[in-house]
N, C-alpha and C positions, 0 to 999 in steps of 0.2 A: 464337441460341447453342445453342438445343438440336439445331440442323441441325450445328453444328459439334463437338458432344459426343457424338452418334451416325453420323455419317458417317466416325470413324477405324476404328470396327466393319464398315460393311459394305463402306468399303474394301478394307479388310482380307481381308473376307471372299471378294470377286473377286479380288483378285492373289494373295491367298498360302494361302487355305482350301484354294481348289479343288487347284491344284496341289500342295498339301503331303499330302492327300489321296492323290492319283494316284501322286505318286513317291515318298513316305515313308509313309503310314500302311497305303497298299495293297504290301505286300510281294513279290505274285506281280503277272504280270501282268492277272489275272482274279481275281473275286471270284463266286463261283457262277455261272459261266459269260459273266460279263460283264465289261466294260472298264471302270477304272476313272471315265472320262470319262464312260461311258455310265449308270450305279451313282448318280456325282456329281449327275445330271442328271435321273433318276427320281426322285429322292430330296429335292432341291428342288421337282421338282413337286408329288411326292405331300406333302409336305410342305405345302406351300403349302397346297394342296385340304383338308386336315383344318383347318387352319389358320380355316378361312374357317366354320367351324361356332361360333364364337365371337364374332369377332371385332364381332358388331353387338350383341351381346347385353352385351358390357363397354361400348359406345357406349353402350345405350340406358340402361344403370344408372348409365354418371359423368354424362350431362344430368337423371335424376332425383333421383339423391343430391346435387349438385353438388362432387360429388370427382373435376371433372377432373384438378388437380394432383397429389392422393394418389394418385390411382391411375396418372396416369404417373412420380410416382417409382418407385411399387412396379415395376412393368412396367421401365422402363429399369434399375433396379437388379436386378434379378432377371437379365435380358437380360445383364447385364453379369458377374454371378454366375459361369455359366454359361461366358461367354465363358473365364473366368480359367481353367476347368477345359479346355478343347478341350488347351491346350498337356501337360498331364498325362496322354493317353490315349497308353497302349504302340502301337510299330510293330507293325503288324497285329491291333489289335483293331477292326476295320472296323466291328463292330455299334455299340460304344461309342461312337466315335469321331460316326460317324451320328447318335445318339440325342442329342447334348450339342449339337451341330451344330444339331438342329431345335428343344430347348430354348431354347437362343440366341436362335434364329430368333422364335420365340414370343413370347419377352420384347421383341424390338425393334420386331415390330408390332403386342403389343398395345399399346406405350406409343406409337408413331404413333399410331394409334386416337386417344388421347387429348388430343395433340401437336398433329394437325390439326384439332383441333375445338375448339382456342383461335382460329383462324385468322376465322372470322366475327366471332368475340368484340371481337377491337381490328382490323377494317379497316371501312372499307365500302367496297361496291362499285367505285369510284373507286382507292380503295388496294389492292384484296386480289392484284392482280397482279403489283403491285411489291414486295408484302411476300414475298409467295410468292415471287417469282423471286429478292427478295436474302436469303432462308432457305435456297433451295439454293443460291444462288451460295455464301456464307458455308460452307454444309456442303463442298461441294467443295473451298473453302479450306482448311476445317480439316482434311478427310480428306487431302487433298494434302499437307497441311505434315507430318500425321502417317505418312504412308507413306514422306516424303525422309527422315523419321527414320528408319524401320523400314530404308529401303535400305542404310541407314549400316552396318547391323548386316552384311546379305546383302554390301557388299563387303569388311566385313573378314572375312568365312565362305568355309569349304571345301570342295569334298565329303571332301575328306579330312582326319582328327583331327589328324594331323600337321603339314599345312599352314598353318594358321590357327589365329588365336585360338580361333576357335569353327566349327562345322561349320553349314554350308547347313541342318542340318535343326533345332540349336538357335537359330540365327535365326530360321527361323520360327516357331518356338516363341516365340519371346524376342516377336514381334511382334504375334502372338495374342494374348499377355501381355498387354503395354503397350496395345491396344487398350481391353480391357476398365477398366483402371485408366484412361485416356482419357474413355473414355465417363460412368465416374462420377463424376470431377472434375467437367468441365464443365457434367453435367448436372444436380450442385448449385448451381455458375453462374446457369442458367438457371432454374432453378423458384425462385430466389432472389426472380425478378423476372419471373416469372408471375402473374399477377393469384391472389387468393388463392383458397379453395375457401368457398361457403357453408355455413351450418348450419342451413337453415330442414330440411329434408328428409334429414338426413343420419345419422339414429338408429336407422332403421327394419332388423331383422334381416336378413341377410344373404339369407335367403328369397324374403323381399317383394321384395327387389332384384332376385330371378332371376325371377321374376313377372312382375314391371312390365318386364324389360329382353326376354321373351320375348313377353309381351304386344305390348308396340312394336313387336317387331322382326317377330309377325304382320303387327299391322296394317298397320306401313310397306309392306310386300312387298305385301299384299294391295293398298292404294291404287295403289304404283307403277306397276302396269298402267295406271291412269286417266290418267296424266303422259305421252304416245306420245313428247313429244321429251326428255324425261329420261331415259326408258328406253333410247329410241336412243342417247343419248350413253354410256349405261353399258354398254349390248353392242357399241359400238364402241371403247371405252376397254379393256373386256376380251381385246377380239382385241388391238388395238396394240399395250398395255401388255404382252399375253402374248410379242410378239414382244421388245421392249425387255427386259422381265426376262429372257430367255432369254439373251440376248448377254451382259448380267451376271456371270448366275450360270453359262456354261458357259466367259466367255472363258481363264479358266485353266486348266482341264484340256483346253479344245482345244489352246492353248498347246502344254501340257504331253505330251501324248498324239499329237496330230495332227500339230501342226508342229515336236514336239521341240523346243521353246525353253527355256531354264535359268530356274527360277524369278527370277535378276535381271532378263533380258528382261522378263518377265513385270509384275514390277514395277514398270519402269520405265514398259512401256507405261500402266499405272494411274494412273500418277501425271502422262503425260501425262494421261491423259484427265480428271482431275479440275482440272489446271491450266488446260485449256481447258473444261471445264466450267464452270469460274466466269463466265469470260468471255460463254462461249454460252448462261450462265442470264441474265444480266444484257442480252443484246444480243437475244435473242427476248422479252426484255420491252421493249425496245425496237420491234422488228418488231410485236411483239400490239399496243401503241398506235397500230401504223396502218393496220395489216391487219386488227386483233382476233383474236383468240386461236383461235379456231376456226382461221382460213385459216393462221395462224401454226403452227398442231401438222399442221396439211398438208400444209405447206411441209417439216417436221422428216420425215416422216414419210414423201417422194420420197426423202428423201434416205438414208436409214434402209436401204430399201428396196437401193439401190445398196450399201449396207455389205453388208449381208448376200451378194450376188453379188459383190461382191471379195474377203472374207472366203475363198469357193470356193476361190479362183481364187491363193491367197496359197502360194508355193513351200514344202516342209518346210524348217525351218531357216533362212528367210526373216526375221530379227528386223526389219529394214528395213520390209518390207513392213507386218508386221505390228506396227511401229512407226506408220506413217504412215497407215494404219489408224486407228488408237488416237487419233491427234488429231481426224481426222473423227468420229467417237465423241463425243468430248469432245466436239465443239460442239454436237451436236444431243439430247443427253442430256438435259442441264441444264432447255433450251428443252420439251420433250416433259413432263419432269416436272410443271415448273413452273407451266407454263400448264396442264396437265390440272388440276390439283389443286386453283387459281385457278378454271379457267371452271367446275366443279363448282360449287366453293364460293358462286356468282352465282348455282347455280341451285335452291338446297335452305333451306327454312326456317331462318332464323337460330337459332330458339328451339330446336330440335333439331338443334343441329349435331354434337354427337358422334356420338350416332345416326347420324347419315345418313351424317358420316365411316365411322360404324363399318363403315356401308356398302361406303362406299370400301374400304375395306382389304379388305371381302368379296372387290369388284370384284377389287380387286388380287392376289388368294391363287387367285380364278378363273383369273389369266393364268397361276396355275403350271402350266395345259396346255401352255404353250409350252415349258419344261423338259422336260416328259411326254414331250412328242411327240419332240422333240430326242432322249431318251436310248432312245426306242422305235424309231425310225428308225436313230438308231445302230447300236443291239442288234441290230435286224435284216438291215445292211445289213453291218453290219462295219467302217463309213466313216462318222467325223468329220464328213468335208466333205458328204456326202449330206445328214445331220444340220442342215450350219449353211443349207443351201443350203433346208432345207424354210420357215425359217425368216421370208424374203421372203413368205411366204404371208400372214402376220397383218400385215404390215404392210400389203400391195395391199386386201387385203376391209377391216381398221382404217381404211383411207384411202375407202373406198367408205362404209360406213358413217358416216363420219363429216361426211363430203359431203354428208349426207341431214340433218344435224340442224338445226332451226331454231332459234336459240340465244335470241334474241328472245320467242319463244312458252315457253321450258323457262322462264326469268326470269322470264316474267309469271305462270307458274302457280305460284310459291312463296305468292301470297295464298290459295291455293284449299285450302291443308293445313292438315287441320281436328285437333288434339290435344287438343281440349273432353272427350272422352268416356277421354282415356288413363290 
């Protein structure tokens, strides 16, 4: 449920951020010299990359305070804080506007961080792929139902005051909104019925905590070298995952920008892709139980591959296309996440799961090169499609890399991690 109380957030975030961005809060067509697509796209990346200087260091301190749950409240509420402000920044304050945007961003993954490091907590091995796949499928549902609301708003909206109840750009607003209000409901929902937080270790100055949570996050790095096929799976999770986040976070301002489609396109396609994402979280836990999960994110990840070269190739003004697109999407999303996040979790000491989560979300804020690259390529090239087309790169090397991992040998060496001396 808490896949379903922060997935109306980053819905939101790809169908209506990026393009509300590009066509309403970016007032010219450039912003110091650059496009807003391309601005949208740096700006996720670098975001992300700062992002990742933290992120294991709040792991390594909710596995020794045992305040996983307190500190994904604070994190999700904070995240959602934030949220509620984006719809309140004036047309053309592009700085503002940015800064509130990666605040947001901050709050929703530190409180993953915390989120997925209940995930070894109540599965074992046997279960944690099915629990994983119906968390995202569940998120997709919710984020789906919550954007056929949000659409409700975009058709009774106008670009023009006169036309309509409300104008195309207080819709968006109005949606950003209701997101954030979304996200904190539900996600009292859920920690309702989170296992609780302990208090054997939970008094110690906020100091000590940065100590102990900088201390581990040494010595894990330090070790992780000794683990060759963990490692491997983390720097191929990095490239892939870079490519995936990138189609994300850029498909609305390409939308918007490239292909000229109306923020309703835009939204619709979203809401395909999370209608079929349910499906396609739920049916690549299906495939993982008989291929296993490795060859099952390989499978995701041919196919990824082909998105990215149709994408190119999709006519300006094309909502069709890039309608039909957007269900291909959906199905292979859901599958890529799920299983990543699952076959991890198979291969990391139980007893420091946030930790190692914390990791993950490292991993994850590394793929904001894919954003990087995208709005560098852009910037340079002057073309969208250059941009989506560089894309396919992380997926072919993600798919080489990850063809090399022995998944077998990363599992058997979770006995071999020694946290005696931490």
């Amino acid at each position: 449920m808490y896949d379903w109380a922060n997935s109306a957030y980053i819905t939101v975030f790809g169908a209506v951020v990026g393009a509300f961005f590009t066509g309403t809060i970016m007032v010219g067509d450039t912003y110091l010299g650059l496009s807003g697509e391309a601005l949208f796209a740096i700006l996720v990346g670098v975001g992300s990359i700062l992002l990742l200087l933290v992120m294991p260091i709040l792991g390594a301190i909710a596995d020794y305070s045992d305040a996983k749950r307190r500190m994904l409240r604070n994190s999700a509420f904070a995240g959602a804080a934030f949220t509620l402000v984006i719809p309140f920044v004036p047309n053309g304050q592009v700085v503002w506007f940015l800064i509130v945007v990666v605040l947001s961003q901050f709050g929703f993954v530190a409180a993953n961080v915390f989120y997925d490091g209940f995930l070894p907590d109540i599965t074992t091995d046997d279960t944690i792929d099915k629990v994983s796949s119906k968390g995202f499928a569940l998120g997709y549902l919710g984020g789906g139902l919550y954007l056929a609301i949000a659409l409700g708003l975009f058709f009774l909206s106008s670009e023009e005051p006169t036309d309509a109840f409300l104008t195309e750009s207080l819709a968006a607003r109005m949606a950003i909104f209701g997101s954030g209000l979304w996200w904190i409901g539900f996600s009292l929902f859920a920690l309702s019925r989170l296992p609780a937080d302990g208090d054997g270790r939970a008094k110690k100055p906020m100091r000590e905590f940065a100590r102990i949570g900088f201390t581990r996050t040494k010595d894990t790095t330090r070790k992780l070298r000794s683990f060759p096929q963990l490692l491997l799976f983390v720097i191929a999770f990095i490239v892939y995952n870079s490519g995936t986040g990138t189609v994300i976070a850029v498909s609305g301002p390409y939308a918007e920008d490239t292909l000229d489609l109306d923020i309703t396109t835009i939204g619709i396609a979203f809401l395909i892709v999370q209608m079929v994402a349910f499906v396609g979280a739920l049916m690549f836990g299906v495939i993982s139980s008989r291929t296993g999960p490795k060859r099952a994110i390989m499978i995701a990840l041919v196919v990824w591959t082909g998105i990215a070269f149709a994408a190119y190739f999709i006519p300006e003004g094309s909502s069709a296309g890039f309608l039909a697109l957007a269900s291909v999407v959906g199905f292979v999303l859901g599958g890529v996440q799920a299983l990543s996040r699952s076959l991890y979790g198979t291969m990391i000491p139980e007893e420091a799961s946030a930790e190692f989560f914390g990791f993950f979300s490292v991993f994850s804020k590394l793929s904001g090169i894919g954003p990087l690259v995208f709005g560098i390529v852009s910037a340079t090239t002057g073309s969208g499609r250059a941009a989506i087309l560089s894309v396919a790169a992380f997926f072919v090397i993600g798919f080489v890399l990850l063809s090399k991992v022995d998944v077998e040998a990363a599992r058997a060496s979770r006995d071999q991690w020694d946290f005696e001396n931490v």
